[in-house]
C-alpha positions, 0 to 999 in steps of 0.5 A, spaced: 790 324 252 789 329 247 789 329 241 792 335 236 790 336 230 794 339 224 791 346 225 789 348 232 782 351 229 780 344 227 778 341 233 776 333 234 769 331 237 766 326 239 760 323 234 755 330 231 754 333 236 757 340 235 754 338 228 747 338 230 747 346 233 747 352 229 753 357 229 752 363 234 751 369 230 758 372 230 760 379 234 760 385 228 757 381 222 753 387 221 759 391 220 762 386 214 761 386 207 763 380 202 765 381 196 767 374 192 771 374 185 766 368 181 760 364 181 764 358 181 761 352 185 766 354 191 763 362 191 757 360 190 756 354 197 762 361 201 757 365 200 750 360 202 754 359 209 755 367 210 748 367 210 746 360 213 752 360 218 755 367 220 748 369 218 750 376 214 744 379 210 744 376 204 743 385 202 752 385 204 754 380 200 756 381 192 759 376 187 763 379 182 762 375 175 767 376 168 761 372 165 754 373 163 752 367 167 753 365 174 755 357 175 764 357 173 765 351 169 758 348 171 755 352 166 750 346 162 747 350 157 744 350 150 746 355 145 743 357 138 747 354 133 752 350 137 747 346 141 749 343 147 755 346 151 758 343 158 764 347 159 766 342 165 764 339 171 764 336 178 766 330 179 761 327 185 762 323 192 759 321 199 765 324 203 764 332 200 761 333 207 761 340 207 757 341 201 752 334 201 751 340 209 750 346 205 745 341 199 741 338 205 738 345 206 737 347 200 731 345 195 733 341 189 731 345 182 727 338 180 723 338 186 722 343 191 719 339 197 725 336 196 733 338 197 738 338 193 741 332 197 735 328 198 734 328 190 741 326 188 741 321 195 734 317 192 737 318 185 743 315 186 740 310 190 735 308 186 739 307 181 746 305 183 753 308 179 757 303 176 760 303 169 760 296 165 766 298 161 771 304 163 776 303 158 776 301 150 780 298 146 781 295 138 775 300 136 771 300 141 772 293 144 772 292 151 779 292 154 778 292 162 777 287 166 773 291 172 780 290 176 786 295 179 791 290 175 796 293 180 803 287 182 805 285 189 812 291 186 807 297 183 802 296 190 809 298 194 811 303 188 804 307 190 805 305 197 812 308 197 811 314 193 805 317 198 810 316 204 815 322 200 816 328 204 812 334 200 818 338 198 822 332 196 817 332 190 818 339 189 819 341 181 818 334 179 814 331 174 810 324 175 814 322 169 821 324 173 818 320 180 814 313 177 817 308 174 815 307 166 812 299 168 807 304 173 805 309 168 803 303 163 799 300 168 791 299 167 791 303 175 795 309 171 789 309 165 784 309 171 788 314 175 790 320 170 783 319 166 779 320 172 783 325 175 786 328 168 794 328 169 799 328 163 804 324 165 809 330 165 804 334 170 806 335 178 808 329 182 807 333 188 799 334 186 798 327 184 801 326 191 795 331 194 790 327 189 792 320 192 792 323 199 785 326 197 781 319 194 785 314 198 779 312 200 776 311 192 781 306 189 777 300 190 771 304 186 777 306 180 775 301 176 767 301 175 767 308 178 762 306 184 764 311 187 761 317 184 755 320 185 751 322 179 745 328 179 739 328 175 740 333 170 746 337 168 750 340 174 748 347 172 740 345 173 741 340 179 747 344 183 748 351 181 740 354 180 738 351 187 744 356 190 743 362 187 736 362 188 737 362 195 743 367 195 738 372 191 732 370 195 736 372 201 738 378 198 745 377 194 748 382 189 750 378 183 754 384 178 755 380 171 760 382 165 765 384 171 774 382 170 776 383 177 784 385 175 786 386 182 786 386 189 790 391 192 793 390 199 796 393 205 801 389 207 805 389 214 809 385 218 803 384 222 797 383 218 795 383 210 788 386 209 784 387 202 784 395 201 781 395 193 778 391 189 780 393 182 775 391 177 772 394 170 765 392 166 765 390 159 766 397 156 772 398 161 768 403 165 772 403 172 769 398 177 773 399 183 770 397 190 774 401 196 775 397 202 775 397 210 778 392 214 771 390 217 769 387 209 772 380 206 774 379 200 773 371 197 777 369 191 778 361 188 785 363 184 785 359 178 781 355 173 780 349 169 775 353 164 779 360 163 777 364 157 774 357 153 774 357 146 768 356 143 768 351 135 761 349 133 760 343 127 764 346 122 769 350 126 773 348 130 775 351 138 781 355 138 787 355 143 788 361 147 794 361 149 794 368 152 789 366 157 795 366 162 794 374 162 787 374 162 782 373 166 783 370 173 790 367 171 792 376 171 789 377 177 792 372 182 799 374 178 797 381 181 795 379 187 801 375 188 807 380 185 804 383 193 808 378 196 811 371 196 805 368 201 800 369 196 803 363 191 806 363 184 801 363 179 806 362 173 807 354 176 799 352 173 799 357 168 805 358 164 805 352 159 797 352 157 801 347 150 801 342 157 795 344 161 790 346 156 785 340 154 778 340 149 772 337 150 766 337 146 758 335 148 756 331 141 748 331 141 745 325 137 739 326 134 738 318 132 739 312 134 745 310 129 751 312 134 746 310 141 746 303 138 754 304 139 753 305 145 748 300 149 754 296 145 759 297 149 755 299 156 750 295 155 745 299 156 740 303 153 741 311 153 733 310 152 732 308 160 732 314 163 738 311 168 745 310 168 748 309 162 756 309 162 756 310 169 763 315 169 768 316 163 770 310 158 777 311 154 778 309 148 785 307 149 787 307 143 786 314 141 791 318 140 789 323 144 787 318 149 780 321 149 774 320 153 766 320 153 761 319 157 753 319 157 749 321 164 743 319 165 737 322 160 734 327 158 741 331 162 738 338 160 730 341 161 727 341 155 731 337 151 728 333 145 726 325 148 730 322 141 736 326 142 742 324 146 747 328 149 753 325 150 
């Protein structure tokens, strides 16, 4: 019999074995270049398996970075007279099978006798995720019952909402699709703050994510799914990364906004002409290109032009980060042709995408002992703690808050907290 797959360069195997063997080195390699718009968590693993599995030398391959450090949303960091700052993260799991490939090859910032996987495996391992109380009511009572809570009818809504063809749900919001009796659910707090969906966000996205983390739904509850590093991501998965690619020669270039990539375009083929970009200064950066080189860009992101408040400031809103940045790249790129998507679907409403977020530093044990109340663990142990998100249902803005194992960042004071 044989078995066909959805795109005929995915081929179906038996076991590992293709797994096991190394890629042979692929003919003309030495005539590319990579160029790779960001250092975000998806650039950064691109330009590791340039290296490792089409075995381009590192000295080919450049990152182009707006900002003034690798690592995108994974930024953890501490900065003078903000404190600890985390723009955003990666929520982890055992099926991100090509990144725990890439992990099990590097050395873990930590330790380096060990890699990257093996540190997060043993961590995990050692001491299970799992949250005592993910959802909170009434000031911070706990009101979940560790269960989906989801009816014989709302199972079968969920059931039936996966099998609707993708362009059915085209232009419609969750809102327009789900009935008010699932939006209500437990299983709805679980999902949307798991995952961040208002309730006027795409249907047809929520629909990916389902088809994505089907597999997770009994672990929604107490997020025994997640795995998580030791340290801040910065630490534990982005340093070990780049130190590879500049082991192995990559060029990082910092402080460069990559406004364009220009195309040639026939009824054949595309391919990447230039890359138009510029420093800080505005002085030109442009890279001219051949049709040997590649060119990698993840369009988008969750943490363009970012505000920064501090304790007596709060963050401002930039609206006009849809015209910046990454968002005005894929915006050039796509007024090139249809085919390269329509930006203005993620980015045009940022009053309906944007989101805040804030890392709390506590410097005694007024708000930790809040905390173990609620957890029922002591942020002091050194192990898990809230082991993923708790919502506080009745907030306003339905925020949530966690606490990672402690300390989360190298050189952090052992009586603070970071939350």
């Amino acid at each position: 019999m044989e078995l066909k797959t959805h795109d005929d360069r995915l081929k179906l195997t038996n076991g590992r074995l293709h797994s096991l063997v190394d890629a042979r080195k692929p003919e003309g390699i030495e005539d590319k270049k990579a160029y790779l718009v960001g250092t975000g968590i998806a650039s950064l693993a691109a330009g590791c398996f340039l290296i490792r599995d089409a075995q381009m030398d590192g000295n080919d391959i450049t990152f182009l970075e707006k900002l003034d450090v690798p690592g995108g949303s994974l930024d953890g960091q501490f900065l003078q007279n903000k404190g600890y700052v985390a723009r955003g993260g990666r929520e982890m799991e055992n099926h991100f099978e090509v990144l725990w490939n890439l992990f099990s090859t590097l050395p873990s910032t930590e330790d380096p006798d060990q890699t990257v996987l093996e540190r997060l495996y043993y961590q995990n391992y050692d001491d299970p995720n799992y949250s005592n109380c993910r959802i909170t009511h009434n000031r911070g009572e706990r009101y979940d019952n560790g269960k989906l809570n989801l009816s014989p009818e709302l199972a079968k809504e969920l059931i039936d909402f996966v099998l609707i063809p993708d362009e059915k749900l085209e232009n419609k919001a969750i809102e327009d699709v789900l009935s008010d009796k699932l939006l209500n659910s437990d299983f709805w707090t679980y999902w949307r703050t798991m995952f961040a969906f208002q309730n006027w966000n795409s249907a047809l996205e929520m629909k990916l994510y389902m088809n994505r983390f089907i597999h997770h739904l009994d672990g929604l509850p107490d997020l025994s799914m997640l795995m998580f590093s030791e340290h801040d991501q910065y630490t534990s998965f982005v340093k070990p990364m780049v130190k590879y690619l500049k082991d192995q020669g990559a060029n990082f270039k910092y402080g460069v906004t990559v406004d364009n990539v220009e195309f040639s375009i026939s009824d054949d083929k595309k391919f990447a002409k230039k890359i138009v970009a510029r420093d800080k200064d505005n002085n030109d950066m442009s890279i001219d290109l051949s049709e040997d080189d590649l060119v990698f860009v993840t369009n988008g992101s969750m943490t363009e032009d970012s505000g920064y408040g501090d304790d007596n400031t709060p963050a401002p809103f930039k609206k006009e980060a849809k015209d910046e940045g990454i968002w005005n790249l894929w915006k050039n790129i796509a007024e090139q042709s249809d085919d390269f998507g329509n930006p203005e679907k993620f980015c045009s409403q940022p009053e309906k995408s944007n989101w805040e977020s804030c890392t709390v530093t506590c410097h005694n044990e007024q708000v930790p002992e809040y905390i173990e109340e609620i957890t029922g663990r002591s942020p002091y142990n050194g192990g898990t703690v809230t082991g993923g998100i708790v919502t506080a249902r009745d907030s306003s803005w339905l925020m949530s808050w966690t606490v990672n194992r402690q300390p989360q960042y190298y050189g952090q004071p052992e009586d603070d907290i970071v939350v």
